[in-house]
N, C-alpha and C positions, 0 to 999 in steps of 0.2 A: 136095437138102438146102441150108437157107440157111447160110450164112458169114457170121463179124461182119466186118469190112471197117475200114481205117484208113489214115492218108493219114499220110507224111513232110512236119512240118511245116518241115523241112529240104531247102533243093532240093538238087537234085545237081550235078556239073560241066555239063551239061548244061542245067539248068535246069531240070528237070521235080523236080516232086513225084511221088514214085511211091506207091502202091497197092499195102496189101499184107494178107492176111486173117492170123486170129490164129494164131498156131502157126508162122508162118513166119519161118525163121532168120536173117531179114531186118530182121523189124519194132525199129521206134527202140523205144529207152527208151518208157517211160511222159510223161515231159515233152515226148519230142520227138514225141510224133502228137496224131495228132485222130481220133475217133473217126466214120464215118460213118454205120455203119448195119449193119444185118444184110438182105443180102442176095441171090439165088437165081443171080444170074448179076454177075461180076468188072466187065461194061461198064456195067451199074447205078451201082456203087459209083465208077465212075471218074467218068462223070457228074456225081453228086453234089460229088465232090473240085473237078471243073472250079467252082464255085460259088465255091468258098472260093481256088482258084489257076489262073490263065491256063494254066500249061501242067502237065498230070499225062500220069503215066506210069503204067504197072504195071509189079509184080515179075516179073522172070523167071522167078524160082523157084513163086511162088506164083499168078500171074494169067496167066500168058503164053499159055498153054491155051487157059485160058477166054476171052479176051477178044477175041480176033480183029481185026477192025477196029471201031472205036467211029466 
């Protein structure tokens, strides 16, 4: 089943932008993301993120799973 998918337009201490699908108790406000896409697998959507920021991450809570190595 696809997932809409959304990026921290906010980095973290780290510097990564993370990745995180909707529903997840994670996700910024509404101002602070961007939308990417609706998508079938979490290393899709990070992909896409790499577009818009050097360095993404995913959520642990929500993509950790799924995502594996990208």
């Amino acid at each position: 089943m696809a997932s809409y998918y959304y990026v921290d337009k906010n980095s973290k201490r780290d510097g990564q932008h993370h990745v995180h699908t909707k529903g997840c108790q994670h996700l910024p406000t509404l101002a602070q993301r961007q939308f990417l896409g609706t998508f079938y697998h979490s290393r899709h959507a990070v992909k896409v993120a790499r577009y818009y920021y050097p360095q993404v991450g995913s959520c642990e809570d929500c993509c950790q799973v799924q995502l594996g190595k990208v």
